[in-house]
Backbone as numpy.savetxt, mean C-alpha at the origin, in Angstrom:
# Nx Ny Nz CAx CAy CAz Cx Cy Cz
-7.89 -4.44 41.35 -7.72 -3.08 41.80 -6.83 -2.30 40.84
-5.86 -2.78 40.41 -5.32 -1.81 39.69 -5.67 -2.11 37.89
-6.03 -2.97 37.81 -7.60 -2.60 36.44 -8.13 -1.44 36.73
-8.64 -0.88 37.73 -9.86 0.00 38.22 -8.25 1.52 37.98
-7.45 1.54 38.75 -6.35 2.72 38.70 -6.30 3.01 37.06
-5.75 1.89 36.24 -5.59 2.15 34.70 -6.79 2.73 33.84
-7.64 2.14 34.25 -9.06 2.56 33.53 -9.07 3.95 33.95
-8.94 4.66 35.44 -9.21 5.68 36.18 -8.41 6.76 35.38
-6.96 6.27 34.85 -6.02 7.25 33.92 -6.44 7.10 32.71
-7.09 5.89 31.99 -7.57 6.06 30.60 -8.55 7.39 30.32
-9.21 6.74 30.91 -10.47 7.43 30.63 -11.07 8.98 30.92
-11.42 10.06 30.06 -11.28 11.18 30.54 -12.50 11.35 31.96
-13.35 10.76 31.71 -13.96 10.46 33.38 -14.48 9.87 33.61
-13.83 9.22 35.00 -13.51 8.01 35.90 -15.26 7.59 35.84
-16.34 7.81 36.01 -17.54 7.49 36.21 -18.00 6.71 34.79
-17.21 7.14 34.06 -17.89 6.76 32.55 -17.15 5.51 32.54
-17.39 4.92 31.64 -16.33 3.48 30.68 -15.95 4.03 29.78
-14.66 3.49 29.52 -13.76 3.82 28.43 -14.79 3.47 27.09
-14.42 4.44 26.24 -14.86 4.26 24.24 -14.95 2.84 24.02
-16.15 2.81 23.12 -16.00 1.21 22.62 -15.10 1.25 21.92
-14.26 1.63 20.83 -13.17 1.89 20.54 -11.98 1.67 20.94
-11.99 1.47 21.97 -10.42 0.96 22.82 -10.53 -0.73 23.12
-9.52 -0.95 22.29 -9.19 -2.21 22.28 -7.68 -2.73 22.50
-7.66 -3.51 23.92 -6.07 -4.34 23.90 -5.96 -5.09 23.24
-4.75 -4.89 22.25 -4.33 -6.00 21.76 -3.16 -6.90 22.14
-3.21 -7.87 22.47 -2.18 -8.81 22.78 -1.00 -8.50 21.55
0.32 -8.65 22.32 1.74 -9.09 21.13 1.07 -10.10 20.62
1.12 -11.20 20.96 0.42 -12.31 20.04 -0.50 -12.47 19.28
-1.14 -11.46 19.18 -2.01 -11.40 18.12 -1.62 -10.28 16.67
-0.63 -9.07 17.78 -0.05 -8.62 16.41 0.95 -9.05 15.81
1.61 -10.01 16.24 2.58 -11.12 15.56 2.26 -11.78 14.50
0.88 -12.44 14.75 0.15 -12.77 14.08 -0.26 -12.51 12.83
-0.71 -11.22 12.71 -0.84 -10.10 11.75 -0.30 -9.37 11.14
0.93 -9.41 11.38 1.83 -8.73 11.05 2.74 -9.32 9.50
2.89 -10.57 9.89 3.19 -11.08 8.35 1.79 -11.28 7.20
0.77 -11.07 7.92 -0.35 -11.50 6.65 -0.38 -10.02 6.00
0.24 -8.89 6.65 -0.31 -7.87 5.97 1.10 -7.69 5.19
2.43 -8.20 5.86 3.64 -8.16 5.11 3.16 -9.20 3.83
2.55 -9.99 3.50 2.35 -10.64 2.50 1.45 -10.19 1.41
0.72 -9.31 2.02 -0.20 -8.56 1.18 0.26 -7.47 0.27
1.33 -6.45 1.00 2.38 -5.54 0.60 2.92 -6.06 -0.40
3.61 -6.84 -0.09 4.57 -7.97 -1.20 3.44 -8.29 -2.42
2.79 -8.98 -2.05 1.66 -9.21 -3.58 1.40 -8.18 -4.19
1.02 -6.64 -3.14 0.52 -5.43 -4.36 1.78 -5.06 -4.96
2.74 -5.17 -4.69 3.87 -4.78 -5.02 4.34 -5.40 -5.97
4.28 -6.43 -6.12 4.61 -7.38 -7.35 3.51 -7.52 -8.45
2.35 -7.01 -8.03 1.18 -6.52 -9.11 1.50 -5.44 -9.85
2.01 -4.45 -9.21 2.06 -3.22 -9.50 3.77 -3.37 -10.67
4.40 -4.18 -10.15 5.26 -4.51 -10.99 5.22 -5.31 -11.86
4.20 -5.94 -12.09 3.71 -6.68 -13.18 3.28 -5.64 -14.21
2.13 -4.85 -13.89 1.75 -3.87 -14.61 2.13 -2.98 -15.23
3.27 -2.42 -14.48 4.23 -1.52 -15.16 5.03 -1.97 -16.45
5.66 -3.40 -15.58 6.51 -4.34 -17.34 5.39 -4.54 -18.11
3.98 -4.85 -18.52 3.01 -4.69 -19.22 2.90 -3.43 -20.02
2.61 -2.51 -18.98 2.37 -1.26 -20.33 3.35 -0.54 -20.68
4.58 -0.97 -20.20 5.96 -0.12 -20.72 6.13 -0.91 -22.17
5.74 -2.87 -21.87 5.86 -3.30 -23.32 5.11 -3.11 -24.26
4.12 -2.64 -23.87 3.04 -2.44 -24.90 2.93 -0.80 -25.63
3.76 -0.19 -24.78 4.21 1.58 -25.34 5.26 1.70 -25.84
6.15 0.08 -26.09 7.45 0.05 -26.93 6.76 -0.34 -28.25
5.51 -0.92 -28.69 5.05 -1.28 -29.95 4.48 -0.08 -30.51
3.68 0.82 -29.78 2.82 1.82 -30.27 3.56 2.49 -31.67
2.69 2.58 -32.46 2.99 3.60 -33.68 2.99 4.81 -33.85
3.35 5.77 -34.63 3.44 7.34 -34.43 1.49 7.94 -34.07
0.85 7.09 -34.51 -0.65 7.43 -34.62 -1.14 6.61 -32.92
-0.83 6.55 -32.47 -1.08 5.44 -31.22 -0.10 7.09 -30.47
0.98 6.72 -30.20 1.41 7.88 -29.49 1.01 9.13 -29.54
0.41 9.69 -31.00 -0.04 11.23 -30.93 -1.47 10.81 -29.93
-2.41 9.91 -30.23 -3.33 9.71 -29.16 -3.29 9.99 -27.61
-1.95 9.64 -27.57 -2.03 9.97 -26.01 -0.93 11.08 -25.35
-0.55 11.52 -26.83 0.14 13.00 -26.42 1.44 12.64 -26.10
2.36 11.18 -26.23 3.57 11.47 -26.22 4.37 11.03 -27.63
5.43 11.42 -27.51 6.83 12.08 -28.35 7.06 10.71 -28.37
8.02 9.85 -29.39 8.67 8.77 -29.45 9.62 8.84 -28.80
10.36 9.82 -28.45 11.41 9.91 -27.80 11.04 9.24 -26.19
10.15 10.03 -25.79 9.64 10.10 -24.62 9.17 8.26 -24.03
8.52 7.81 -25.44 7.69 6.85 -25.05 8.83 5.71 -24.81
10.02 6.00 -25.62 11.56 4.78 -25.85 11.70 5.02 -24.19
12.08 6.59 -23.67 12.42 6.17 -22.29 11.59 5.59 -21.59
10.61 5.63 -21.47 9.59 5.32 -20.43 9.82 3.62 -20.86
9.80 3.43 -22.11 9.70 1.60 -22.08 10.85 1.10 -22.00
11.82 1.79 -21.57 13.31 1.54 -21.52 13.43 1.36 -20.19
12.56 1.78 -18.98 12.66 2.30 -17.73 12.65 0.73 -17.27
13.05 -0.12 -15.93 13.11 -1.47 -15.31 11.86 -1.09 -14.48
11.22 -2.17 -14.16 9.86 -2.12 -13.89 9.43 -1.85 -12.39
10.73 -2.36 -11.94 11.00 -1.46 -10.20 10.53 0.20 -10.26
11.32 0.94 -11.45 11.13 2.19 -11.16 9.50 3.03 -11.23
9.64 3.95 -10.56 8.01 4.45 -11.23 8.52 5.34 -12.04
């Protein structure tokens, strides 16, 4: 009976069924889930920081003809490969 009350407040009317779209989820299942996607975060994150120490080292070698290619200043290119790989 009071399945039937909750559904009666879900739903904008009582005759219909709620959206297939509505789904309970148990705590225990977002417990569950909750570290696989914290682990996923963590991996892009440490990709993305991989990548950065990659092309910051590879824009500390570039030559004056390599940098006019892509439109920056030596000055410019020292900070950027000077930058720790945390930063964006």
């Amino acid at each position: 009976m009071a399945m039937l009350d909750l559904r009666s407040r879900l739903a904008p009317n009582p005759s219909r069924p709620l959206a297939p779209d509505f789904i309970a989820v148990s705590p225990r299942y977002v417990s569950v889930l909750a570290p696989r996607r914290s682990w996923a975060r963590l991996a892009a994150c440490i990709a993305e920081w991989k990548n950065r120490a990659r092309s910051r080292s590879e824009l500390g070698t570039f030559d004056e003809r390599d940098l006019a290619d892509i439109g920056q200043a030596r000055a410019d290119a020292f900070v950027e490969a000077r930058k720790p790989f945390w930063k964006a």
